[in-house]
HTML snippet that shows the backbone in 3Dmol.js (N, CA, C, O; Angstrom):
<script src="https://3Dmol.org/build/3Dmol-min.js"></script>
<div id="view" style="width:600px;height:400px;position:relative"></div>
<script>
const pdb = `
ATOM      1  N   UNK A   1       3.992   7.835   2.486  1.00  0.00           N
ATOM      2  CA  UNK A   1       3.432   6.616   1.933  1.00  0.00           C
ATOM      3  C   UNK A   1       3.678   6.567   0.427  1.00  0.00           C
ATOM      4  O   UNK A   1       3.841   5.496  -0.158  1.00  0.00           O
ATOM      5  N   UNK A   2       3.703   7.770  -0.198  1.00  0.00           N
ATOM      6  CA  UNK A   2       3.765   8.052  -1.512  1.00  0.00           C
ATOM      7  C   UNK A   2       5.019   7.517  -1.947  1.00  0.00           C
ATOM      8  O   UNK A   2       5.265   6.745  -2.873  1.00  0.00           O
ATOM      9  N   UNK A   3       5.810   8.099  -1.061  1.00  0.00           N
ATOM     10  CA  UNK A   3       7.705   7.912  -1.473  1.00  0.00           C
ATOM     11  C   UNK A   3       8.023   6.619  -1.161  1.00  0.00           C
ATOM     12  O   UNK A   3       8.830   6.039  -1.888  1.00  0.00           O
ATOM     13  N   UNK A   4       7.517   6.018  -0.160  1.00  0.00           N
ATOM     14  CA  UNK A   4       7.832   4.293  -0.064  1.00  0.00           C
ATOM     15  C   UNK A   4       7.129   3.582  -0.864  1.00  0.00           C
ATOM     16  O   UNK A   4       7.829   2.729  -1.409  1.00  0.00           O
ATOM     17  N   UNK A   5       5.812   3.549  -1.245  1.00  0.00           N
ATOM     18  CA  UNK A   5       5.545   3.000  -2.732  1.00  0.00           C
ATOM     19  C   UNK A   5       6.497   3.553  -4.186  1.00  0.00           C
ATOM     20  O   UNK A   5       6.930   2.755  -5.017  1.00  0.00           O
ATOM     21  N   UNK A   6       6.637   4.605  -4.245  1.00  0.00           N
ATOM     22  CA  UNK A   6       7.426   5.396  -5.447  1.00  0.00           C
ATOM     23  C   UNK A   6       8.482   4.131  -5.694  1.00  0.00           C
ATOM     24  O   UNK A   6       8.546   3.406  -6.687  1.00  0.00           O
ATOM     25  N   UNK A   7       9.447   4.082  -4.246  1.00  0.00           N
ATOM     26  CA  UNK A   7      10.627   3.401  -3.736  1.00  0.00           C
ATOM     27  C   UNK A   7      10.444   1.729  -4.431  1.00  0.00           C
ATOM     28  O   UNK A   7      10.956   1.094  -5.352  1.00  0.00           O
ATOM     29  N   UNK A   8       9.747   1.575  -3.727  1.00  0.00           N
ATOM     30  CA  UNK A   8       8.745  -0.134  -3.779  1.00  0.00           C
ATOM     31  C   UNK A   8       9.121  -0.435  -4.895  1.00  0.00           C
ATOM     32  O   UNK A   8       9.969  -1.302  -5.107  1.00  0.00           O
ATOM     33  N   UNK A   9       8.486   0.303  -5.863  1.00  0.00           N
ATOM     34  CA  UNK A   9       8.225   0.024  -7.626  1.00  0.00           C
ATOM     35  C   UNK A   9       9.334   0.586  -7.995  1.00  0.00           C
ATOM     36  O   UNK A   9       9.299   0.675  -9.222  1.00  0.00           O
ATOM     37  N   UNK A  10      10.674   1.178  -7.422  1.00  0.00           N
ATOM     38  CA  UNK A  10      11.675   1.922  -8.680  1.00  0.00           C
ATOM     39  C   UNK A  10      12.378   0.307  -8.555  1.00  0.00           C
ATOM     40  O   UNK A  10      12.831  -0.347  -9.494  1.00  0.00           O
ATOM     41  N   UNK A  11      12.315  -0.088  -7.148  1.00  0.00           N
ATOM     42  CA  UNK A  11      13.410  -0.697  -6.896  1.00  0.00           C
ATOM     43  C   UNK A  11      13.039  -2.639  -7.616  1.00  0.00           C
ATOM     44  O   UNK A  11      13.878  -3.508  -7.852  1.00  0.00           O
ATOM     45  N   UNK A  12      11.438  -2.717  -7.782  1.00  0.00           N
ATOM     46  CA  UNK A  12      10.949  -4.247  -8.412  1.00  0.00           C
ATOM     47  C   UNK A  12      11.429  -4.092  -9.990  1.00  0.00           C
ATOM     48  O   UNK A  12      11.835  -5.009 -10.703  1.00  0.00           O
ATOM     49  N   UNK A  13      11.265  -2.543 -10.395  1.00  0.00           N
ATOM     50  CA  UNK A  13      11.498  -2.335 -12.030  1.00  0.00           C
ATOM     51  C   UNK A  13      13.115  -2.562 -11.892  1.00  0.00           C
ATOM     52  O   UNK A  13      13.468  -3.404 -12.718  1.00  0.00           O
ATOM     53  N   UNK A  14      14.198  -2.075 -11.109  1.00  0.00           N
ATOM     54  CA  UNK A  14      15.662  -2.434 -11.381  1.00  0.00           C
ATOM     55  C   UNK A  14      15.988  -4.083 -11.326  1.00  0.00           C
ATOM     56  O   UNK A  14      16.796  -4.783 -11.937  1.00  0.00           O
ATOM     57  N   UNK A  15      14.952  -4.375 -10.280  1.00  0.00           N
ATOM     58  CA  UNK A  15      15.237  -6.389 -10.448  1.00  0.00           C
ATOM     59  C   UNK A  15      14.827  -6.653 -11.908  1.00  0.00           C
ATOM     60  O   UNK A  15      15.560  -7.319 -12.639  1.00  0.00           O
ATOM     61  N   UNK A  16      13.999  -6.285 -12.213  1.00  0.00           N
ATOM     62  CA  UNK A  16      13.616  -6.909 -13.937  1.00  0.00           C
ATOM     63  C   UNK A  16      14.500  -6.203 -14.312  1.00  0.00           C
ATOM     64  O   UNK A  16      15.101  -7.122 -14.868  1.00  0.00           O
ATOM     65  N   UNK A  17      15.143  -5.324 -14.505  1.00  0.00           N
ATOM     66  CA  UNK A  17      16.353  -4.881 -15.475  1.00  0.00           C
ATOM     67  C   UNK A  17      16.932  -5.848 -15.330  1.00  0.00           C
ATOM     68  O   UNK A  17      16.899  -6.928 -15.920  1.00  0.00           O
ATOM     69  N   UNK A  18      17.700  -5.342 -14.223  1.00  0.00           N
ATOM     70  CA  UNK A  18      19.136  -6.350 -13.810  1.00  0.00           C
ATOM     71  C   UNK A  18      19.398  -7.492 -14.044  1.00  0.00           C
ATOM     72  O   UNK A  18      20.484  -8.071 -14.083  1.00  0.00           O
ATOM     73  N   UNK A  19      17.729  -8.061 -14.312  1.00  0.00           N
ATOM     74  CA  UNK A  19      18.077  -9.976 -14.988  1.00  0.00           C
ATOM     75  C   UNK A  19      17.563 -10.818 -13.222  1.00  0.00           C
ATOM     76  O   UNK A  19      17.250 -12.004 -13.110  1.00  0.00           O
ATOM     77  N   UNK A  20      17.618  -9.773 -12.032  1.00  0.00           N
ATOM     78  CA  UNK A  20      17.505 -10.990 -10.660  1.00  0.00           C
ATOM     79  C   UNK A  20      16.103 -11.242 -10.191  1.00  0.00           C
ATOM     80  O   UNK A  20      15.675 -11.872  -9.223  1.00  0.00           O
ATOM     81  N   UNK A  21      15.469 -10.530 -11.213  1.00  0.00           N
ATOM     82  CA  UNK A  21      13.939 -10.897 -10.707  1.00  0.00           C
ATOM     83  C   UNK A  21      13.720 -12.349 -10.942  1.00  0.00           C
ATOM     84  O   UNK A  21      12.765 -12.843 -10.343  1.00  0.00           O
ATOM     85  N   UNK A  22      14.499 -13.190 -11.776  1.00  0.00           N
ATOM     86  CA  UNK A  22      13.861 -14.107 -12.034  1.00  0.00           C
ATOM     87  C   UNK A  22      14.672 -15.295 -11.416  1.00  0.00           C
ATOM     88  O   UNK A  22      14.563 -16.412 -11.923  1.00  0.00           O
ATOM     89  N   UNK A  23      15.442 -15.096 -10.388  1.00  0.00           N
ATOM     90  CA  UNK A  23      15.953 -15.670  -9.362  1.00  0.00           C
ATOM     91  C   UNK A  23      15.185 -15.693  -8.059  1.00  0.00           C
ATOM     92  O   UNK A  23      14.932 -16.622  -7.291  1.00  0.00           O
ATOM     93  N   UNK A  24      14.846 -14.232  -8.025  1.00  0.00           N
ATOM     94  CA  UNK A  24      13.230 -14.536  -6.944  1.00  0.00           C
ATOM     95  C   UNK A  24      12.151 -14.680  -7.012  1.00  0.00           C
ATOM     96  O   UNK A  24      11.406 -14.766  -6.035  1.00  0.00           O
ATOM     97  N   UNK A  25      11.758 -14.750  -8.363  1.00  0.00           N
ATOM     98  CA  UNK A  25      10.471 -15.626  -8.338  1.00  0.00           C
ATOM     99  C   UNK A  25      11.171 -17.249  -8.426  1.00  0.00           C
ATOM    100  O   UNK A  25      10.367 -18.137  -8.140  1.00  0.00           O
ATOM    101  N   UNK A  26      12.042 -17.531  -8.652  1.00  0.00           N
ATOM    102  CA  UNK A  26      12.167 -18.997  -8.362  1.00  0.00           C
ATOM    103  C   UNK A  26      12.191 -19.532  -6.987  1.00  0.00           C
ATOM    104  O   UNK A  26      12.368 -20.736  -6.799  1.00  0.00           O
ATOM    105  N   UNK A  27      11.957 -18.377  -5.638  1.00  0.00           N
ATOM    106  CA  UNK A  27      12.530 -19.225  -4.551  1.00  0.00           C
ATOM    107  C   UNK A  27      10.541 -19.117  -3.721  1.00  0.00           C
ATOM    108  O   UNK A  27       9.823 -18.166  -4.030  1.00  0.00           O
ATOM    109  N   UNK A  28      10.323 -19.600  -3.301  1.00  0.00           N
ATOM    110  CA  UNK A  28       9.026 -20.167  -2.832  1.00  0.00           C
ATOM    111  C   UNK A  28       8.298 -19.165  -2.299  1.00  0.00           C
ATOM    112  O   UNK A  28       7.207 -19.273  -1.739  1.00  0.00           O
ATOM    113  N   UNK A  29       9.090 -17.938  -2.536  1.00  0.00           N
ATOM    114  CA  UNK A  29       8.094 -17.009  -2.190  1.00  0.00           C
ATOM    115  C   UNK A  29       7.180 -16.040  -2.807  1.00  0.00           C
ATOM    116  O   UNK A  29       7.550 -15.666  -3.920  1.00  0.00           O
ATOM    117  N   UNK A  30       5.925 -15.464  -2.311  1.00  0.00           N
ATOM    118  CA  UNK A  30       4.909 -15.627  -3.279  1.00  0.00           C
ATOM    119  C   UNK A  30       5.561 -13.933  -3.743  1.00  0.00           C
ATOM    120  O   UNK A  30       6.691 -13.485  -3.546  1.00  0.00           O
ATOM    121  N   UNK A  31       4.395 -13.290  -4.391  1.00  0.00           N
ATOM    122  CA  UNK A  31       4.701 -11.958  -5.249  1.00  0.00           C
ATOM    123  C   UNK A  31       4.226 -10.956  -3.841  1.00  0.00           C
ATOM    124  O   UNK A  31       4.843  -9.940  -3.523  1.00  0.00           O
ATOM    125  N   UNK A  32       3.240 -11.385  -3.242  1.00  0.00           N
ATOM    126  CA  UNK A  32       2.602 -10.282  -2.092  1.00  0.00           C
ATOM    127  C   UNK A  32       4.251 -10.323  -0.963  1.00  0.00           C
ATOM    128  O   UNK A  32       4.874  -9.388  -0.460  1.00  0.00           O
ATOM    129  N   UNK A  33       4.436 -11.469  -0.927  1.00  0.00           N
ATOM    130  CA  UNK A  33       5.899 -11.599   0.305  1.00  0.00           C
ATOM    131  C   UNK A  33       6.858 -10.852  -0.275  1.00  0.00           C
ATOM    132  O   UNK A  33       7.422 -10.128   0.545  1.00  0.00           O
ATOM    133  N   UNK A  34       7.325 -10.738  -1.575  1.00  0.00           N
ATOM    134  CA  UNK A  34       8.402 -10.050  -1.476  1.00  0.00           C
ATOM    135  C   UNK A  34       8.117  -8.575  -2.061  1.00  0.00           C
ATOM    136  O   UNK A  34       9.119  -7.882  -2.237  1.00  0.00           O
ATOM    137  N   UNK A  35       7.332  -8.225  -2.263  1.00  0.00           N
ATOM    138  CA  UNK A  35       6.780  -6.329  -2.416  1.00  0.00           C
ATOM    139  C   UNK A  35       6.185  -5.958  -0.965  1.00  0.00           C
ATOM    140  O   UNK A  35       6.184  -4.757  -0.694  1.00  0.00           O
ATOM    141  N   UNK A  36       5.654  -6.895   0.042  1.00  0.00           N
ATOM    142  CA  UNK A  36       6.162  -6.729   1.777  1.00  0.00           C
ATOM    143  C   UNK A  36       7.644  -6.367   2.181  1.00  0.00           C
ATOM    144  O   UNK A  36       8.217  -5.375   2.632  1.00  0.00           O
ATOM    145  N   UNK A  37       8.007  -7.723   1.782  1.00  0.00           N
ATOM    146  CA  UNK A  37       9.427  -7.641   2.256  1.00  0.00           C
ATOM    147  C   UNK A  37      10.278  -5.834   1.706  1.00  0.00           C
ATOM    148  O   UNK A  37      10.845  -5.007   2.420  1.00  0.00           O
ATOM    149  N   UNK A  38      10.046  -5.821   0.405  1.00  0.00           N
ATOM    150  CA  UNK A  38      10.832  -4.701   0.498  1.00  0.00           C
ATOM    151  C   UNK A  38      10.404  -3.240   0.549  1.00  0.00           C
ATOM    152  O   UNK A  38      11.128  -2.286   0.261  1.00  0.00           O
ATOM    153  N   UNK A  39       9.279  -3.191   0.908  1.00  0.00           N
ATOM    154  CA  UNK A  39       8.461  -2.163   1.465  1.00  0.00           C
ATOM    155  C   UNK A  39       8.689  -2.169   2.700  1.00  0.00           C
ATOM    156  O   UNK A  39       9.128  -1.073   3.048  1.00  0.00           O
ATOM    157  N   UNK A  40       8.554  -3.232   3.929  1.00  0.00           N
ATOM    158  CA  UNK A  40       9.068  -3.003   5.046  1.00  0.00           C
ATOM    159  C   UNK A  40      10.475  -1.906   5.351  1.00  0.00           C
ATOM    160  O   UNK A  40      10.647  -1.198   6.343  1.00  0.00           O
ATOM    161  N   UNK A  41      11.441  -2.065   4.043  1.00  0.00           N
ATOM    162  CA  UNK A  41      12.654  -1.495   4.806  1.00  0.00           C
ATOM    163  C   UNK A  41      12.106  -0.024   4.698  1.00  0.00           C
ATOM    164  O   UNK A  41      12.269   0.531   5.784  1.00  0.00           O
ATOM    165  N   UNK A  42      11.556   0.745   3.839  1.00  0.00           N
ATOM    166  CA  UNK A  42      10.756   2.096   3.803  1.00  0.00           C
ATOM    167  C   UNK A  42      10.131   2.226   4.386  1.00  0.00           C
ATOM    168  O   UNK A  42      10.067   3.431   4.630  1.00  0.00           O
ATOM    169  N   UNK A  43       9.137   1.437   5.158  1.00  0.00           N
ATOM    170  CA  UNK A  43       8.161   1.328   6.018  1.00  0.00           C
ATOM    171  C   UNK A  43       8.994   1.742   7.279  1.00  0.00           C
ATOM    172  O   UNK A  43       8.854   2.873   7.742  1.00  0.00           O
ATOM    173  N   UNK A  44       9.772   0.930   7.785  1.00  0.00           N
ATOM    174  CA  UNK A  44      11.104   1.057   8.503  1.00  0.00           C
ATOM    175  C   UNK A  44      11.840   2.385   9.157  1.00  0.00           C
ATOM    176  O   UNK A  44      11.992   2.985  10.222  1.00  0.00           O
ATOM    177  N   UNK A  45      12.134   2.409   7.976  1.00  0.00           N
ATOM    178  CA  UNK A  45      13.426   3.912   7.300  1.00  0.00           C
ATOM    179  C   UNK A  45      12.342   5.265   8.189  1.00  0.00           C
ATOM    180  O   UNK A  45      12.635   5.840   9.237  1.00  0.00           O
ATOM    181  N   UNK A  46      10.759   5.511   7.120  1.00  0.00           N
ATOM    182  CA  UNK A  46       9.744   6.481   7.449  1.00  0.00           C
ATOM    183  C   UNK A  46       9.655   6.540   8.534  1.00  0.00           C
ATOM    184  O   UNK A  46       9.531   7.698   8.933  1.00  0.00           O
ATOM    185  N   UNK A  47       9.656   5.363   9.717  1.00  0.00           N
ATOM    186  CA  UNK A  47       8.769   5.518  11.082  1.00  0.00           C
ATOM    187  C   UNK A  47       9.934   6.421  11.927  1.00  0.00           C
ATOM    188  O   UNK A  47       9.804   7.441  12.605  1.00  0.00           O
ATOM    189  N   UNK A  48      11.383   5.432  11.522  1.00  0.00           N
ATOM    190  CA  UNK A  48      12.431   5.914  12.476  1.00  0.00           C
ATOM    191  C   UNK A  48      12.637   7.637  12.148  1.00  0.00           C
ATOM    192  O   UNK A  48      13.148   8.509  12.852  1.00  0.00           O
ATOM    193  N   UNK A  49      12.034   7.710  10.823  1.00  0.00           N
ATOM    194  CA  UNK A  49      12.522   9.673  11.082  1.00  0.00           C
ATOM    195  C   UNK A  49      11.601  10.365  11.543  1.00  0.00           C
ATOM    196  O   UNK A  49      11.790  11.326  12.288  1.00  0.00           O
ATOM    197  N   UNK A  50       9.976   9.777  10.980  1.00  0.00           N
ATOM    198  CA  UNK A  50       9.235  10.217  12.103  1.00  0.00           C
ATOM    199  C   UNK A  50      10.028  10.595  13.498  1.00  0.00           C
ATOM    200  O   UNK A  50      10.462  11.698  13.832  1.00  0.00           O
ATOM    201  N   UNK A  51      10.096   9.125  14.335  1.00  0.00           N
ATOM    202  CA  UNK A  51      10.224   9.646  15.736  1.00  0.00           C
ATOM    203  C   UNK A  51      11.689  10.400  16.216  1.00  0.00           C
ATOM    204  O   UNK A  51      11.771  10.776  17.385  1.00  0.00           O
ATOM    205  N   UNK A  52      12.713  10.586  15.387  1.00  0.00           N
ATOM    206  CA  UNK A  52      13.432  11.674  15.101  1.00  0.00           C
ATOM    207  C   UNK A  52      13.179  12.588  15.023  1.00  0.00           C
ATOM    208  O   UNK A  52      13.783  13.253  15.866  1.00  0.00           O
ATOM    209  N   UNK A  53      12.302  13.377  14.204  1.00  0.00           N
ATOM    210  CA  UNK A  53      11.394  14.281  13.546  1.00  0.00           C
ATOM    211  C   UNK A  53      10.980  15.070  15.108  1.00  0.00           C
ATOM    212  O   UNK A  53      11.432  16.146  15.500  1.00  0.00           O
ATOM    213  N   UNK A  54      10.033  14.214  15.798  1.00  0.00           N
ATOM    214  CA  UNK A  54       9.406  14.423  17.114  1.00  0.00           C
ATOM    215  C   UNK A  54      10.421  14.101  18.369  1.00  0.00           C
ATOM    216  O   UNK A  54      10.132  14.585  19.464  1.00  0.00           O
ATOM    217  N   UNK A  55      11.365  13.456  18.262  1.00  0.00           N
ATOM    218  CA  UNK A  55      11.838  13.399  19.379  1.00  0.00           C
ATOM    219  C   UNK A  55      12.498  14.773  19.598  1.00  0.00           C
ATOM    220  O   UNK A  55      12.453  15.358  20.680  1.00  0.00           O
ATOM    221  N   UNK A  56      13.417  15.481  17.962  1.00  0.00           N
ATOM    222  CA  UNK A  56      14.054  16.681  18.247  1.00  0.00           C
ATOM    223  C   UNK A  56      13.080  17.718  18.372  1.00  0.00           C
ATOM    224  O   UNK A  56      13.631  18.720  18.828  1.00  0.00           O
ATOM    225  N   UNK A  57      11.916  17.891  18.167  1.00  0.00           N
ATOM    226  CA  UNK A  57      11.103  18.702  18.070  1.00  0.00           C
ATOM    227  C   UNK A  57      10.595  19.065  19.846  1.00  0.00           C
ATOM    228  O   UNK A  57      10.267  20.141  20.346  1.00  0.00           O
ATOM    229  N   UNK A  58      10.696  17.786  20.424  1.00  0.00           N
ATOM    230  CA  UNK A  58      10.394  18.056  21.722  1.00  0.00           C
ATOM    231  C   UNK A  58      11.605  18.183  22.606  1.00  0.00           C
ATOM    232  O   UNK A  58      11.498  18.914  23.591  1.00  0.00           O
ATOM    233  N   UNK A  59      12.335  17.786  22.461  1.00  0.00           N
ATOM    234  CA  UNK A  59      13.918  17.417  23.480  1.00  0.00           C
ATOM    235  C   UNK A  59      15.046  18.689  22.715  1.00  0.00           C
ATOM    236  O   UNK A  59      15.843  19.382  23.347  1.00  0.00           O
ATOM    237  N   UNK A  60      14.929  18.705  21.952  1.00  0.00           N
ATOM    238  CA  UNK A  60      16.332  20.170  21.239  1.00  0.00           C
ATOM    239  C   UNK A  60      15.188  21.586  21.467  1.00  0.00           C
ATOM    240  O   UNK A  60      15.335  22.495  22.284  1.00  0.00           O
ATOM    241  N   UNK A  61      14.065  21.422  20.484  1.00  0.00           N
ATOM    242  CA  UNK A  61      13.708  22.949  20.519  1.00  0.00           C
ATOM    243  C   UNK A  61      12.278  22.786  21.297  1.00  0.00           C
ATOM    244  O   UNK A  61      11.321  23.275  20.697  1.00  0.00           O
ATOM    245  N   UNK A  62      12.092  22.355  22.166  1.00  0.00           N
ATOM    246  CA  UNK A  62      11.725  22.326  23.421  1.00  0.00           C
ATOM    247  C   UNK A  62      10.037  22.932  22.655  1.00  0.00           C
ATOM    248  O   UNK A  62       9.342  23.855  23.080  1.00  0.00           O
ATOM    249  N   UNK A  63       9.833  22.243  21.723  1.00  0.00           N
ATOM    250  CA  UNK A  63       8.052  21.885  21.772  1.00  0.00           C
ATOM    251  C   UNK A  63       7.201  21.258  22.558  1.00  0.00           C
ATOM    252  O   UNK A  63       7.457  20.076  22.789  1.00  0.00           O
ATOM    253  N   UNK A  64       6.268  21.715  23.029  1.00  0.00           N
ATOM    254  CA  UNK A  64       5.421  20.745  24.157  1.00  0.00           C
ATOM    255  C   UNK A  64       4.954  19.768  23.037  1.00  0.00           C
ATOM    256  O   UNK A  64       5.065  19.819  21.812  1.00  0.00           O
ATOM    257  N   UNK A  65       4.434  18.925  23.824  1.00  0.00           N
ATOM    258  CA  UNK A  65       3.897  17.361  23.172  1.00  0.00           C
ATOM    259  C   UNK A  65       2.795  17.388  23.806  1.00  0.00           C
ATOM    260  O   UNK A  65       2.648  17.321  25.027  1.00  0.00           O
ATOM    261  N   UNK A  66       1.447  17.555  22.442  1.00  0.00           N
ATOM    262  CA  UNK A  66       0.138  17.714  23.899  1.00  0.00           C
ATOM    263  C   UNK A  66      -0.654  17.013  22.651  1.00  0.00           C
ATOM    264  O   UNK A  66      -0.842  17.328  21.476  1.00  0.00           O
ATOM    265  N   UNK A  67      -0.988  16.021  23.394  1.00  0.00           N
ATOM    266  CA  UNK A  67      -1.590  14.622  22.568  1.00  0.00           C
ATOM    267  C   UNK A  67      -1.523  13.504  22.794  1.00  0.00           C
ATOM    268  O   UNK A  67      -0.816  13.113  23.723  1.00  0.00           O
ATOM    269  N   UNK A  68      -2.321  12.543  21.924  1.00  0.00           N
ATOM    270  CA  UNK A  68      -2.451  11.230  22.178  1.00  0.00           C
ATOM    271  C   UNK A  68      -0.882  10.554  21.537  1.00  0.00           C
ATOM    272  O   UNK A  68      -0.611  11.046  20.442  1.00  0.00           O
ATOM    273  N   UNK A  69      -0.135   9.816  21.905  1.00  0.00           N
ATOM    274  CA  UNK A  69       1.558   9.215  21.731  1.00  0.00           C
ATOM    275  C   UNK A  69       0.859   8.026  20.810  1.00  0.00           C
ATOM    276  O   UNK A  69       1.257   7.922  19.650  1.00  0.00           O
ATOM    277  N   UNK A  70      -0.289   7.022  21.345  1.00  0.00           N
ATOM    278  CA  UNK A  70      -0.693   6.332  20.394  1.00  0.00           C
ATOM    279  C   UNK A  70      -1.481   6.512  19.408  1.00  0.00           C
ATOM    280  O   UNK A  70      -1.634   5.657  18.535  1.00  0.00           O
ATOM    281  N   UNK A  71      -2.252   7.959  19.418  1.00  0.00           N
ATOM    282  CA  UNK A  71      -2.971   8.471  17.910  1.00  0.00           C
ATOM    283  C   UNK A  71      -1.472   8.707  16.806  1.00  0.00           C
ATOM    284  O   UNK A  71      -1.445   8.683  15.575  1.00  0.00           O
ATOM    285  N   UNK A  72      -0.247   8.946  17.853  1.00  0.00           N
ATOM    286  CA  UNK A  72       0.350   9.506  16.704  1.00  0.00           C
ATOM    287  C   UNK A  72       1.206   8.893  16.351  1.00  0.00           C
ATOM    288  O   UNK A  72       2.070   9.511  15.729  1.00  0.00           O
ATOM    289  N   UNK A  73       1.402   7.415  16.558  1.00  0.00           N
ATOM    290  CA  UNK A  73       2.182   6.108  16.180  1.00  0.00           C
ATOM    291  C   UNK A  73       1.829   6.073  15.001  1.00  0.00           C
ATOM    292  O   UNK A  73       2.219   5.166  14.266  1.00  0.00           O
ATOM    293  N   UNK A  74      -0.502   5.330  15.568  1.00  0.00           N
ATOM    294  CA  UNK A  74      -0.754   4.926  14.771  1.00  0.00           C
ATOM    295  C   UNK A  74      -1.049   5.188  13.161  1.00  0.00           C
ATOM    296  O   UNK A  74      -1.320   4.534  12.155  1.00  0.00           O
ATOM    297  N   UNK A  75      -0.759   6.956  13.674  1.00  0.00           N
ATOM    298  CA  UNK A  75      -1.414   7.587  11.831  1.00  0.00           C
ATOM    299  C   UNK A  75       0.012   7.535  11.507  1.00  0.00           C
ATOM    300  O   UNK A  75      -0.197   7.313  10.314  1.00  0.00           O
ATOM    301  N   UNK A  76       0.905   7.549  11.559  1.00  0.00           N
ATOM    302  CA  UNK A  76       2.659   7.641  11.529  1.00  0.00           C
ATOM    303  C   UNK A  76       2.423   6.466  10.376  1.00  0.00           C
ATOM    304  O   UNK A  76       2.459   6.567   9.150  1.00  0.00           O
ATOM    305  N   UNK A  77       2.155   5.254  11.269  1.00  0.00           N
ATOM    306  CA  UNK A  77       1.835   3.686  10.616  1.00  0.00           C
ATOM    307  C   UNK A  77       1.077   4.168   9.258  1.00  0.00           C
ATOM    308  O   UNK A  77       1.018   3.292   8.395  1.00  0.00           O
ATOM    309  N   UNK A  78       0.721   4.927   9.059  1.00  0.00           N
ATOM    310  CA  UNK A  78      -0.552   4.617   8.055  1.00  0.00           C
ATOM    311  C   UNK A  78      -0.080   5.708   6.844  1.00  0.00           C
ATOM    312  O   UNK A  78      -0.036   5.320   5.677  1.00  0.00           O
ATOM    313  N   UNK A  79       0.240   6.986   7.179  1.00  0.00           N
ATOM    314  CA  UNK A  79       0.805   7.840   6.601  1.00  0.00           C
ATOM    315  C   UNK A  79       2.306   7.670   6.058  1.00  0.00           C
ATOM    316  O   UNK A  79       2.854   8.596   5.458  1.00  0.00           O
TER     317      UNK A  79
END
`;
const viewer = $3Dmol.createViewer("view");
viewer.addModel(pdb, "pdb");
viewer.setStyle({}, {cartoon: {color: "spectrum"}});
viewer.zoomTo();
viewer.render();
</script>
């Protein structure tokens, strides 16, 4: 969560460098929509290695999986 916020903010501070921040605040979308928008792709990126993470953990080196699948979505989501 740390590293996709870190991410969030390196990447809003390079739009104000770069001069294009002020091409997207001109288009109708608000300030909460687009620090969503580009948090989603980290949001994204995190979940899929999560279940990488766990899929090889159970299927290559043959860890049992002894637990709730939706306790461990949902803290995935949150973490």
């Amino acid at each position: 969560m740390i590293i996709a916020s870190l991410l969030t903010s390196l990447t809003i501070a390079r739009e104000w460098k770069m001069g294009t921040m002020e091409q997207l605040l001109f288009h109708s979308a608000a300030a909460a929509e687009m620090v969503l928008g580009k948090m989603l792709a980290y949001f994204v990126g995190g979940w899929a290695d999560s279940a990488i993470a766990v899929l090889v953990g159970v299927y290559v080196f043959r860890v049992p999986f002894r637990g709730s699948v939706p306790l461990l979505v949902v803290s995935t989501c949150v973490s």
